[in-house]
Backbone as CSV, one residue per row, in Angstrom:
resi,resn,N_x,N_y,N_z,CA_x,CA_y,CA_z,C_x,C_y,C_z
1,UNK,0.559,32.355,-44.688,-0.863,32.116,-44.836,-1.516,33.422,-45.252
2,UNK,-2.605,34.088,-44.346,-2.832,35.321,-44.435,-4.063,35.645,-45.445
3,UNK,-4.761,36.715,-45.600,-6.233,36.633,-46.568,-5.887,38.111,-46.427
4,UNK,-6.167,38.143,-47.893,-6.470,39.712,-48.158,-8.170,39.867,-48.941
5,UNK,-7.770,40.966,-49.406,-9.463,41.486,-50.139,-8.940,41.312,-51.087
6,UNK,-10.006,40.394,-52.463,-9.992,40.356,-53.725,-11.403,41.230,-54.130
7,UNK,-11.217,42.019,-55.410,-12.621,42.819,-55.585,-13.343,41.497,-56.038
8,UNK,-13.499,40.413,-56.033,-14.836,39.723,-56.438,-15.271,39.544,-55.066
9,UNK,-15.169,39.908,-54.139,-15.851,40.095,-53.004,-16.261,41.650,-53.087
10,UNK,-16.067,42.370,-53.612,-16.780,43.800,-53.286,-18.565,43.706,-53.919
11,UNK,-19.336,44.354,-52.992,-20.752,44.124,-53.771,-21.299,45.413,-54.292
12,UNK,-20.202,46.383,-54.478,-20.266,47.625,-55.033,-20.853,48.725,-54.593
13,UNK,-21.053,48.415,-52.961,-21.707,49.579,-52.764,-20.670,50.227,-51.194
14,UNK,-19.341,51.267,-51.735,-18.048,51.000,-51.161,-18.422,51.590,-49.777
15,UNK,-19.572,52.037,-49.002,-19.311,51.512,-47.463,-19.015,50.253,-46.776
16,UNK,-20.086,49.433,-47.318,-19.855,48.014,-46.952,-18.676,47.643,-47.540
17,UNK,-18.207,47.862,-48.803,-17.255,47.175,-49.058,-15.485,47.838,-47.947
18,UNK,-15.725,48.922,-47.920,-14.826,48.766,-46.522,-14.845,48.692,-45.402
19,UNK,-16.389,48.550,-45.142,-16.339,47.643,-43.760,-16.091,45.849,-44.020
20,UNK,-15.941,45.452,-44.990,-15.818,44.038,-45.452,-14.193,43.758,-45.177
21,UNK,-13.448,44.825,-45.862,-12.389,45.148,-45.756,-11.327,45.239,-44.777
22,UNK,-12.110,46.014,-43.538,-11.497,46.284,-42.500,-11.351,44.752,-41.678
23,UNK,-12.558,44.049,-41.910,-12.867,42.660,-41.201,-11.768,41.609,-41.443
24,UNK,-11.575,41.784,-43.112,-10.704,41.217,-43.441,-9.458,41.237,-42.866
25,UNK,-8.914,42.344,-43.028,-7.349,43.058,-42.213,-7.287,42.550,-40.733
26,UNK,-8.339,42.864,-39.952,-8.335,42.331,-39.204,-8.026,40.627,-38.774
27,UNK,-9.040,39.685,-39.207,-8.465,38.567,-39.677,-7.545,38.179,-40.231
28,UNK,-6.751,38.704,-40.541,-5.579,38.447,-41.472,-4.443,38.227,-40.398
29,UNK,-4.767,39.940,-39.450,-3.668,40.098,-38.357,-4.035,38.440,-37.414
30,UNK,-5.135,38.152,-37.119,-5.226,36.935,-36.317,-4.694,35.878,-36.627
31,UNK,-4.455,35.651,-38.415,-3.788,34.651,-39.362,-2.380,34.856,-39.097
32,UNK,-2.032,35.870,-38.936,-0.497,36.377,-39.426,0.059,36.129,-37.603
33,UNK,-0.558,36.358,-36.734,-0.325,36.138,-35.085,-0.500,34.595,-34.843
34,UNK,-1.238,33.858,-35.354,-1.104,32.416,-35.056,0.103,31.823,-35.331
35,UNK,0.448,32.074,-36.839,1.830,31.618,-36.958,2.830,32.040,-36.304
36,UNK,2.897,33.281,-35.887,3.895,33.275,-34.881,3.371,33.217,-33.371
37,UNK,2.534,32.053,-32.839,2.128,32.015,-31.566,2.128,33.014,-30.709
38,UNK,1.652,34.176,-31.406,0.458,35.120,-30.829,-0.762,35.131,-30.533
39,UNK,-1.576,34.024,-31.270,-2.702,34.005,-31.943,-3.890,34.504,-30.889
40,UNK,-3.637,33.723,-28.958,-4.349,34.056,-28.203,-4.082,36.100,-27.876
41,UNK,-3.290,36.346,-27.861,-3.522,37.729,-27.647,-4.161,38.536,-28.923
42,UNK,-4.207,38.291,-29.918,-4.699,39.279,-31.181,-5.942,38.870,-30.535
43,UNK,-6.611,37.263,-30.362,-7.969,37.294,-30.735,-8.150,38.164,-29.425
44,UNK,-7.862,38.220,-28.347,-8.523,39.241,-27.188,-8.987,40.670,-28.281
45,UNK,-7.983,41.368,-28.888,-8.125,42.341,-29.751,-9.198,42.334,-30.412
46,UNK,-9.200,41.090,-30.994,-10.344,41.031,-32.166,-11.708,40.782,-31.649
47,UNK,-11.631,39.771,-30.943,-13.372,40.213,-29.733,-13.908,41.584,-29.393
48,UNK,-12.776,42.400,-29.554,-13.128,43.956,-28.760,-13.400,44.145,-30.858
49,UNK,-12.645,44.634,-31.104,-13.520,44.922,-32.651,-14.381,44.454,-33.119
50,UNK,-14.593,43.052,-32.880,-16.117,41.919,-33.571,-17.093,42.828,-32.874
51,UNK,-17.132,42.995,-31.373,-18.050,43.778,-30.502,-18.782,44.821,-30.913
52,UNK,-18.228,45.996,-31.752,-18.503,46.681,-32.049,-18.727,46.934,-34.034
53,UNK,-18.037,46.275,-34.402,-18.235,45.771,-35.635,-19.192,45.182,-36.239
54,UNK,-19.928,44.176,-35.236,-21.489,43.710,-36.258,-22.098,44.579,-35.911
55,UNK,-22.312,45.215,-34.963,-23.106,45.909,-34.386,-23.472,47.249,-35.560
56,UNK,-22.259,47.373,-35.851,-22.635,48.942,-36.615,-22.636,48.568,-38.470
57,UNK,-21.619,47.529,-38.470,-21.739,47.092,-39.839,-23.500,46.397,-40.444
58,UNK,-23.828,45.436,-39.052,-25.343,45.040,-39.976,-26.053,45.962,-39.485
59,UNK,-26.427,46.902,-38.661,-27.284,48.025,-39.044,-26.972,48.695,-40.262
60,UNK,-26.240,49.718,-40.523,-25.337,49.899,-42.276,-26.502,48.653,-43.175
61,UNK,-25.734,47.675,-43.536,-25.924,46.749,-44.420,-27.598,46.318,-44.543
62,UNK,-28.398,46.712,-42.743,-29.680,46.183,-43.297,-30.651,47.487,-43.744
63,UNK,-29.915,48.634,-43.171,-30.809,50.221,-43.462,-30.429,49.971,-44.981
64,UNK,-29.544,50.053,-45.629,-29.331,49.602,-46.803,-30.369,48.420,-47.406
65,UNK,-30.868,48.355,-47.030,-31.563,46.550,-47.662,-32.922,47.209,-46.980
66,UNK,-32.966,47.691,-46.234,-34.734,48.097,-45.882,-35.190,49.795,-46.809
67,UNK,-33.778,50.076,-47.185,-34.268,51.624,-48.341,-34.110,50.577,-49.604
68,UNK,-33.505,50.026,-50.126,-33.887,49.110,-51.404,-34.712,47.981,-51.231
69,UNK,-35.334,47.771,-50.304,-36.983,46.907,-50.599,-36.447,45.906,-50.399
70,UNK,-34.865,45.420,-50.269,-34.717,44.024,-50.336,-35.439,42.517,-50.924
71,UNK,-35.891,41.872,-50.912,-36.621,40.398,-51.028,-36.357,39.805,-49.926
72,UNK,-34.686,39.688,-49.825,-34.505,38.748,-48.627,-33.993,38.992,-47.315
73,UNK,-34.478,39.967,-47.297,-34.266,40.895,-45.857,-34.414,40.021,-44.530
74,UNK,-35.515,39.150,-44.541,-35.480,38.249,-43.310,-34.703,37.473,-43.380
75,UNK,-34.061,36.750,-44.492,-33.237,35.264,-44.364,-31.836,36.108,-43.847
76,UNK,-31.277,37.300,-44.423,-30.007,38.142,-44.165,-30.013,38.496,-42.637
77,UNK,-31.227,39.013,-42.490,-31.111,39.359,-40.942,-30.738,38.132,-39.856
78,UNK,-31.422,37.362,-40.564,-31.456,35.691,-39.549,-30.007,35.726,-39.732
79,UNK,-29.539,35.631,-40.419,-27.998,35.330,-40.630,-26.981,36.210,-39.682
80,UNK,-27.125,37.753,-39.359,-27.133,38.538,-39.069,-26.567,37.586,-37.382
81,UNK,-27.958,37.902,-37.299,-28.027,37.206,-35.976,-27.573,35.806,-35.424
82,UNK,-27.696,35.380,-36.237,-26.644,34.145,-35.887,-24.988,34.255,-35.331
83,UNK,-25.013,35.103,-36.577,-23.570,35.530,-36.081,-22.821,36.059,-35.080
84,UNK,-24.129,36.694,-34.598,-24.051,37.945,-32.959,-24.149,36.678,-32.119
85,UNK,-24.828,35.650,-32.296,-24.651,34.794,-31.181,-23.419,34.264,-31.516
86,UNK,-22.651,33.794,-32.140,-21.647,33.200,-32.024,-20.659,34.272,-31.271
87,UNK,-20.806,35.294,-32.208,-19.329,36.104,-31.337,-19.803,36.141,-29.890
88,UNK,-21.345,36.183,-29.545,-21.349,36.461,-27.993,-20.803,35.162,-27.119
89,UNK,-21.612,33.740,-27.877,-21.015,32.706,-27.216,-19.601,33.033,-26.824
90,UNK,-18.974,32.986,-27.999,-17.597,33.185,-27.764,-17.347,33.232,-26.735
91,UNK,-17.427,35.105,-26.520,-16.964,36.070,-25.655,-17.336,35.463,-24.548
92,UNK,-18.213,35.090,-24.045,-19.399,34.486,-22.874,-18.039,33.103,-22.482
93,UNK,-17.602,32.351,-23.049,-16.603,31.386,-23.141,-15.195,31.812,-23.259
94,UNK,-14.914,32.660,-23.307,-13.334,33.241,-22.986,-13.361,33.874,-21.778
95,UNK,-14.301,34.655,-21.473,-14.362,35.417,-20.482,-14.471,34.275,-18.963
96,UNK,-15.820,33.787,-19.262,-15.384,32.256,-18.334,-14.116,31.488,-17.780
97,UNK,-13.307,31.346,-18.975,-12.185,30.234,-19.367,-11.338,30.465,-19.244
98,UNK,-11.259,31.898,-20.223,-9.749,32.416,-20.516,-9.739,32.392,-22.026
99,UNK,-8.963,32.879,-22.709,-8.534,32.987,-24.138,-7.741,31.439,-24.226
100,UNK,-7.951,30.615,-24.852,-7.415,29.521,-24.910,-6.868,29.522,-26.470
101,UNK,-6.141,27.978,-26.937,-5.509,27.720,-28.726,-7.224,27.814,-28.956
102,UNK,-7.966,26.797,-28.529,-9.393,26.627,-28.886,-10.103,27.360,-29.262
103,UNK,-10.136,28.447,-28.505,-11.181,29.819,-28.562,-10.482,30.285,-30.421
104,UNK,-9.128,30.573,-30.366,-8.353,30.859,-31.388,-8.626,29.877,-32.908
105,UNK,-8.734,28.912,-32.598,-9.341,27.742,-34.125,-10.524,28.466,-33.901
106,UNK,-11.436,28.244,-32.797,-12.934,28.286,-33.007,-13.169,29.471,-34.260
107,UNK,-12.855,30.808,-33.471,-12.306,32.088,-34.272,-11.981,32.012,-35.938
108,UNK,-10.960,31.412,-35.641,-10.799,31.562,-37.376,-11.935,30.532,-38.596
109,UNK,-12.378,29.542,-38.048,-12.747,28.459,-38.688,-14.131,29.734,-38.696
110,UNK,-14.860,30.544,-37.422,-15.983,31.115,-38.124,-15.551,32.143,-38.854
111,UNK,-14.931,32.955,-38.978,-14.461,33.954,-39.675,-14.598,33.455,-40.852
112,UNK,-13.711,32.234,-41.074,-13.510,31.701,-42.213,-14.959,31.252,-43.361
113,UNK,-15.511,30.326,-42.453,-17.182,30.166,-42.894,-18.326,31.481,-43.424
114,UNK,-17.540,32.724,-42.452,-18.400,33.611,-42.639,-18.041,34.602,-44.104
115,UNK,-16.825,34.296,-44.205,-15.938,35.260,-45.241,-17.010,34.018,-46.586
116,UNK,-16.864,32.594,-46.633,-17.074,32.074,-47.447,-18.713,31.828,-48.046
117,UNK,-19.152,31.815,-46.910,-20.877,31.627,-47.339,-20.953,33.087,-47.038
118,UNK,-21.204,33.646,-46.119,-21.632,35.033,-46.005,-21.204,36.343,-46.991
119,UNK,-20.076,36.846,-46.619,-19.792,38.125,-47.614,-20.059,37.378,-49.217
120,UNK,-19.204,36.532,-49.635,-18.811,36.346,-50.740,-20.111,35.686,-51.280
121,UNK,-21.567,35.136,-50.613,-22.391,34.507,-51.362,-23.262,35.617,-51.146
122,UNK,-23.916,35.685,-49.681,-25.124,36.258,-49.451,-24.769,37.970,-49.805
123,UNK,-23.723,38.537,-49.009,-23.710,39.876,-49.371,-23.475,40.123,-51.010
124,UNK,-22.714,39.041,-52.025,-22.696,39.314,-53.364,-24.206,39.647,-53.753
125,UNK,-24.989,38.943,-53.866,-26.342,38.710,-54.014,-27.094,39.938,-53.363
126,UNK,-26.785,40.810,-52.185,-27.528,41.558,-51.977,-26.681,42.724,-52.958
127,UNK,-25.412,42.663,-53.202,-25.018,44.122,-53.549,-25.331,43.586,-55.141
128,UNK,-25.673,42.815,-55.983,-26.292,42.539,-57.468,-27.571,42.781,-57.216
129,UNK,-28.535,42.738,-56.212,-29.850,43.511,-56.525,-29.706,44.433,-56.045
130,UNK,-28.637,45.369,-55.561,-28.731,47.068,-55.480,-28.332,47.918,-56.813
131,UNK,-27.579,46.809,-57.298,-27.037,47.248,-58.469,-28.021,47.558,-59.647
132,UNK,-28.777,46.098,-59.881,-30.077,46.078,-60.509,-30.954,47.245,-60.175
133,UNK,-30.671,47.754,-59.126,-32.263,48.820,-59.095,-32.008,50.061,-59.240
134,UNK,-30.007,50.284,-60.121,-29.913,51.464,-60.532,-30.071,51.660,-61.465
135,UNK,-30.690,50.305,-62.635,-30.569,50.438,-64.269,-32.314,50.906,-63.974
């Protein structure tokens, strides 16, 4: 299985794009541990990196978007935040429960959603109007 980085996901502006990167790798290892029924111990791993990962990646990504004037600075942030609730639900639900297969689908299916609408739509779109405001 497994997901790597293709550059039509890069939005050209290469901090974010290796913090996009690193997310990826990461996910990948959670892809590459499911198949061999690891999957509940990586994601413990990967909760501890998500933790600290939005946290520092959408500050980055929105100081970036509040020095270029953005347009859609509120709809990105909303998004932003959505996302912090999910990983917190999560966490809030493993920690309860336990690391379960469940917690592990839940995990990848958002990762997955987020890699697909998020980086690859919304962050394309923000890194083409950063681009625009160097011509």
């Amino acid at each position: 299985m497994g997901i790597q980085w293709r550059e039509s996901l890069s939005i050209g502006v290469e901090a974010i794009d290796n913090q996009h990167k690193e997310l990826l790798v990461r996910f990948d290892r959670l892809l590459n541990a499911c198949q061999s029924g690891k999957g509940v111990e990586e994601l413990k791993k990967l909760q501890t990196f998500l933790g600290e990962y939005v946290h520092s990646h959408f500050s980055d990504e929105e100081e970036l978007q509040r020095r270029h004037h953005y347009p859609d600075y509120d709809a990105h942030l909303a998004q932003h935040k959505y996302f912090i609730d999910q990983i917190n639900t999560l966490e809030a639900e493993t920690t309860l429960e336990g690391v379960s297969t469940h917690h592990v689908v839940e995990t990848n299916n958002m990762l997955l959603k987020w890699l697909l609408n998020h980086i690859s739509k919304v962050d394309k779109e923000l890194g083409t109007y950063i681009q625009s405001q160097k011509h």
